[in-house]
C-alpha positions in Angstrom: 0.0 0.0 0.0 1.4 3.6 -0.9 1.4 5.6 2.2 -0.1 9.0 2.1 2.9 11.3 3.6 4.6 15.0 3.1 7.5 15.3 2.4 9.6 17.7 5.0 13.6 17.7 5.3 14.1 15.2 3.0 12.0 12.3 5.4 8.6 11.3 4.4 5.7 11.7 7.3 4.1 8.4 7.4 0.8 8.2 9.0 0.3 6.5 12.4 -1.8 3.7 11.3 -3.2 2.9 7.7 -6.7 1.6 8.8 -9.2 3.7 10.7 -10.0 0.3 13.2 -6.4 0.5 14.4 -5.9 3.9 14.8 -9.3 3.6 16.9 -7.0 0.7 19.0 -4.1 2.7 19.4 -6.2 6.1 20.8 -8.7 4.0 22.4 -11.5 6.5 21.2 -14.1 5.7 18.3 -13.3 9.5 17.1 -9.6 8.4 16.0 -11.1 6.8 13.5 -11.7 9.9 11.4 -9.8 13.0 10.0 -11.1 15.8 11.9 -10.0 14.0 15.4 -6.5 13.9 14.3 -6.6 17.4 12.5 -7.6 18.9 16.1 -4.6 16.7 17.7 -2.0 18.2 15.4 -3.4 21.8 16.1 -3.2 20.9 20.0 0.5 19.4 20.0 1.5 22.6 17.5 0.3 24.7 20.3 1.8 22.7 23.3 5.4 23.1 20.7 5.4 26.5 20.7 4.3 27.6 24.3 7.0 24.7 25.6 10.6 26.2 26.9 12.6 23.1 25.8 13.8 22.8 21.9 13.8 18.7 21.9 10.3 18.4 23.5 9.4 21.5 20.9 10.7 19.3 18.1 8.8 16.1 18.7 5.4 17.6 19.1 5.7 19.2 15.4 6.8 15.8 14.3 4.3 14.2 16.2 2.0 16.4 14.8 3.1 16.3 11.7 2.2 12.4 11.8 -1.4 13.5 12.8 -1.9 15.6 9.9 -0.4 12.9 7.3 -3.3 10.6 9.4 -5.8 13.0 8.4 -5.1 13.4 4.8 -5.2 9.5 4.8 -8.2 8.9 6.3 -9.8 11.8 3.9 -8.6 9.8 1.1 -10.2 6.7 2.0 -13.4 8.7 2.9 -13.4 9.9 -0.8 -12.7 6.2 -2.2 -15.3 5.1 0.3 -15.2 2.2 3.0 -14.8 -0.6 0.9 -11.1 -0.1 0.8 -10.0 0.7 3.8 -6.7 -2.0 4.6 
């Protein structure tokens, strides 16, 4: 399966999961299945990286984030596609 990621610095952001029942596992919340859940997530750790005082911690929360939005834009794919092909 080709992964829906952005490209940033040369690394590709690969999404945390690529099926919505897993990523609904891995949050243990039915809303992690969709794209506005992880949209809101990416906005929150973008926030908590710019109000933090320490440049490492700053780092992995727009990375982490990052990973949230390339999520997203998966699961919006698959939305468009529709259910049926959802891995």
């Amino acid at each position: 399966m080709t992964a829906v990621s952005t490209v940033h610095g040369g690394a590709a952001i690969e999404p945390l999961r690529f099926s919505a029942a897993d990523l609904v596992d891995l949050f243990d919340t039915p809303e992690a299945g969709t794209p506005q859940w992880h949209e809101r997530r990416a906005a929150a750790l973008r926030y908590e990286a710019s109000v933090h005082p320490v440049a490492a911690v700053n780092t992995a929360y727009r990375r982490l984030a990052k990973r949230h939005v390339a999520t997203a834009r998966l699961l919006e794919a698959r939305l468009r596609r529709g259910p049926a092909l959802e891995g």
